[in-house]
Phi, psi and omega in degrees: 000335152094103141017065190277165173217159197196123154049041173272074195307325196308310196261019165256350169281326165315301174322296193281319179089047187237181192217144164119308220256162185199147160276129213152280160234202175056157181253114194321137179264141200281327167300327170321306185295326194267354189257358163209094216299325168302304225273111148300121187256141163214117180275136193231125145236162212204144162244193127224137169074075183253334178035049168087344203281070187281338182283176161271176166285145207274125182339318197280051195243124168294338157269301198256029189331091200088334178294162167097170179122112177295320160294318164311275211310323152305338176296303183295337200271330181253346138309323185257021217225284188272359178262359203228125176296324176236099166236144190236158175208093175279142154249170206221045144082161190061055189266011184274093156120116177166324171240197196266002196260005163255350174262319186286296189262025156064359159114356165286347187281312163333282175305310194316290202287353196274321186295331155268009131317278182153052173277130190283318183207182147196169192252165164267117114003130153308320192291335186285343180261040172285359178228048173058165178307346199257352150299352135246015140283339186295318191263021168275325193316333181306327190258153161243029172240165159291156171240091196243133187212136167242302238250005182246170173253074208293347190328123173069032145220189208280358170269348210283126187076002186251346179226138191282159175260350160212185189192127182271094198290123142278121180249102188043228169310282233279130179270128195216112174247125203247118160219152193242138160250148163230207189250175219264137143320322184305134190094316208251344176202120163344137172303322205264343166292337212231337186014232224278335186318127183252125171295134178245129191298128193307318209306267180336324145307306173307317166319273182327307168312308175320298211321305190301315215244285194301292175340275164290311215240014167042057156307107197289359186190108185272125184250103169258152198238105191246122150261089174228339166095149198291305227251154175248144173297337186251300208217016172044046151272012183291195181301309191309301165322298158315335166279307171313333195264346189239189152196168179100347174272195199221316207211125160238144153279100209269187193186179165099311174295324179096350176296132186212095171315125181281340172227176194261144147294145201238127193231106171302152213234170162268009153250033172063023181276151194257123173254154193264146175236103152213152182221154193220057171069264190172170190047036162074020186287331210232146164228128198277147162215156196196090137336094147284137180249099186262128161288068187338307203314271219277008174058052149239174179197145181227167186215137167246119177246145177235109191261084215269120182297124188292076196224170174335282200294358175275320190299000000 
């Protein structure tokens, strides 16, 4: 890893010579930045589990009273788009089944509108196979981003070639490498839903992916876009796990479980580097945003999160 230094603040704070900036919440002030020309910036936003949910929730809803809604969220999303020079935008999978715009329409109305957000990439869900594999081949003409999955084996089904296993952001400087896992189907979707697809152990993957994105190709920042859920219900494939078991990720961005962090759990690595774990509950009520401030120079990186609530007053 060449001596990598990762959310060491002290001595990234030394490095720059700022005061002030920290992990967790709050935002670097764009004078700091400009006054010191190494320092990279990048916005990463991010949803999971939207399950259909385009409209917001109807005020009287005793949990999500208003919330939530693909138009807020492009409003915000195109608000930060436009205050910010580099921004990326992942979904984490299950963006299929929960309202009637997924029984009429079959996930096209989803994929339209997530691609007239502007979502840069996304991962698969179990809920994207509720209509068999040939139910989201049907509906990719639909999408203009990738659906990156490395741990299944689509060979000798209707996917076989249509979702990629990572995708190489160039951002200003910066190489920003992105790959997706998902969670193991046995339980979660019928056989016949699911036909020839094969699970691949995440661990084992991912090492072959860092090796491919920080290795070969120097990615300033490895991204996994995981439907595995933090913690897994089954087989101690969750996040939490996975960040401990590996090394080489920077950030993962999760689903499945629903969970919604106000700030990312920080996970030591095996090479004891700290990885960001965040998910930001489900149906679009949240949208995650996680600042990173990359040094090239001095191989440093500090990350600032923020958990922005989808609601009325935002749009």
């Amino acid at each position: 890893m060449g001596g990598f230094i990762m959310w060491n603040r002290r001595d990234f704070l030394k490095n720059i010579g700022l005061a002030g900036l920290f992990l967790g919440t709050g935002v670097l002030p764009k004078s700091a930045t400009a006054a010191k020309k190494e320092l990279q910036k990048i916005t990463i936003l991010h949803t999971n589990d939207l399950h259909s949910r385009i409209e917001p929730f109807p005020k009287e809803d005793p949990n999500y009273s208003g919330l939530g809604g693909f138009a807020r969220i492009h409003a915000l999303v195109q608000k930060i788009r436009k205050e910010e020079e580099l921004v990326l935008l992942f979904d984490a999978g299950d963006v299929f089944q929960g309202t009637p715009y997924f029984n009429f329409f079959k996930g096209e109305a989803e994929f339209k509108l997530m691609s007239k957000i502007g979502y840069d990439a996304g991962t698969l869900g179990n809920h994207e196979f509720d209509n068999g594999v040939e139910g989201i081949a049907s509906q990719m003409k639909h999408l203009n981003f990738p659906l990156l999955n490395a741990n299944y084996n689509f060979t000798g089904t209707e996917l076989e070639g249509q979702i990629p296993a990572y995708k190489i952001f160039d951002k200003g400087d910066l190489k920003i490498g992105i790959f997706g896992l998902g969670v193991n189907l046995d339980g979660y979707v019928e056989p016949k839903n699911r036909g020839a697809i094969s699970y691949i152990d995440p661990v084992i993957v991912t090492e072959k992916m860092v090796n491919i994105l920080k290795n070969e190709n120097a990615c300033d920042l490895v991204i996994c876009l995981s439907h595995m859920g933090l913690k897994s219900f089954t087989d101690g494939d969750g996040d939490l796990d996975l960040a401990k078991q590996t090394r080489g990720i920077d950030l993962i961005i999760g689903g499945h479980t629903h969970t919604l962090m106000e700030t990312p759990e920080r996970v030591l690595n095996l090479d004891g580097d700290e990885v960001l774990i965040n998910q930001v509950g489900w149906a679009g009520i949240a949208l995650g945003r996680i600042d990173f401030y990359i040094d090239k120079k001095n191989n440093t990186k500090l990350a600032a999160s923020k958990l922005i609530q989808v609601a009325e007053n935002l749009a």
